[in-house]
C-alpha positions, 0 to 999 in steps of 0.5 A: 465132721471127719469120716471114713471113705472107702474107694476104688473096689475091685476083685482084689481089694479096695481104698480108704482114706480118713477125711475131713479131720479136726486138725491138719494131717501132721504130726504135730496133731496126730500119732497115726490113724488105723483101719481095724475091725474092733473098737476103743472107747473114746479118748482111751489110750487102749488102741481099738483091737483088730487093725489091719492098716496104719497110716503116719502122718507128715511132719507138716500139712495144710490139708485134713485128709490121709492119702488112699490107701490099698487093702487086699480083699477077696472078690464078693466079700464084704468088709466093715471097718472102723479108722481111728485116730492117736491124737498127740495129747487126748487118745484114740478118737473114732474117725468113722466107719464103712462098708464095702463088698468087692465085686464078684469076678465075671464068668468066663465065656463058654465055649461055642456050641458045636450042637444043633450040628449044621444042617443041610437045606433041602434034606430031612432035618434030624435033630437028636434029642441029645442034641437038643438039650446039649444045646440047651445047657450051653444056652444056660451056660451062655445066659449065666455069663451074659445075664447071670441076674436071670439064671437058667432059662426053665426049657422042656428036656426032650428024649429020644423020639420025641418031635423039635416042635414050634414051642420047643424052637421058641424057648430057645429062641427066645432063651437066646434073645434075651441075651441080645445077640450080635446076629440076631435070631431067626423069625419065630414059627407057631404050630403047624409052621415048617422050621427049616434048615436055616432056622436051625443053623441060626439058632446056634450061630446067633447063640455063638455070636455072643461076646 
């Protein structure tokens, strides 16, 4: 039973082949085969509407298969396409049919994070609150790069006044973790803890670590 295969998707288009014929794929079997978007009833000789592509055959073959073939496309489009076959004495018969989407091009990757601004060990760590939700949107940047399936980590906005506590270190230690970084984060702190200069400072190059 012959069918219609379709292959080697990417970004920019994908294959196809019509496989399995009834005959040898020659032209002493058929006129051509094409890849369309519409339909004909079977044996008419009306040409299915909407082609997109055409293969001819060779004059002799042994073998029931076309060759592949490219056909451009637009990345995260899906595309549903009929082949049909002009046989030399009965019409046009229906090959098969597939579907195929191309994939979605990757996001890039974001810049590194200049923010939380390194901090001195030993001196009074200021942490602005811009800083920290800067900070926090260029985990999300990160994370719709790296894991775009999770979307944006939901973390607490902080404004000017407010305290970097435990639980707001730990979204973002954890908002990092899940995208598993090269250089792994610093240890957890619960209520009460000191997060110290280090802990700060490893936050942001464990998040710069990602590839």
């Amino acid at each position: 039973m012959a069918w219609l295969w379709f292959t080697n998707a990417d970004e920019t288009g994908f294959e196809w082949s019509a496989r399995d014929l009834g005959n040898p794929w020659s032209s002493d079997s058929y006129q051509r085969i094409v890849l369309c978007t519409g339909s004909t009833p079977e044996g008419s000789s009306t040409a299915p509407s909407g082609i997109v592509d055409t293969v001819y055959p060779p004059i002799d073959s042994s073998g029931n298969h076309t060759p592949f073939r490219r056909i451009g496309g637009t990345a995260g489009n899906t595309y549903a396409r009929n082949a049909y076959a002009l046989t030399r004495s009965a019409g046009w018969w229906l090959v098969g049919w597939a579907t195929i989407t191309l994939p979605s091009p990757p996001n890039p990757r974001p810049d590194n994070s200049m923010y939380p601004s390194a901090k001195t060990v030993g001196v009074g760590i200021n942490v602005t609150a811009s800083e920290w939700n800067s900070f926090f949107t260029r985990i999300n940047d990160f994370r719709r790069y790296k894991i775009p399936s999770q979307g944006n980590y939901g973390y607490t906005t902080v404004q000017s006044g407010n305290i970097i506590e435990a639980h707001l270190y730990r979204q973002a230690r954890e908002a990092i973790n899940a995208m598993s970084p090269p250089l792994s984060v610093p240890l957890s702190r619960g209520t009460g803890e000191i997060i110290s200069a280090s802990d700060i400072n490893r936050l942001r190059d464990s998040l710069n670590s990602i590839t």
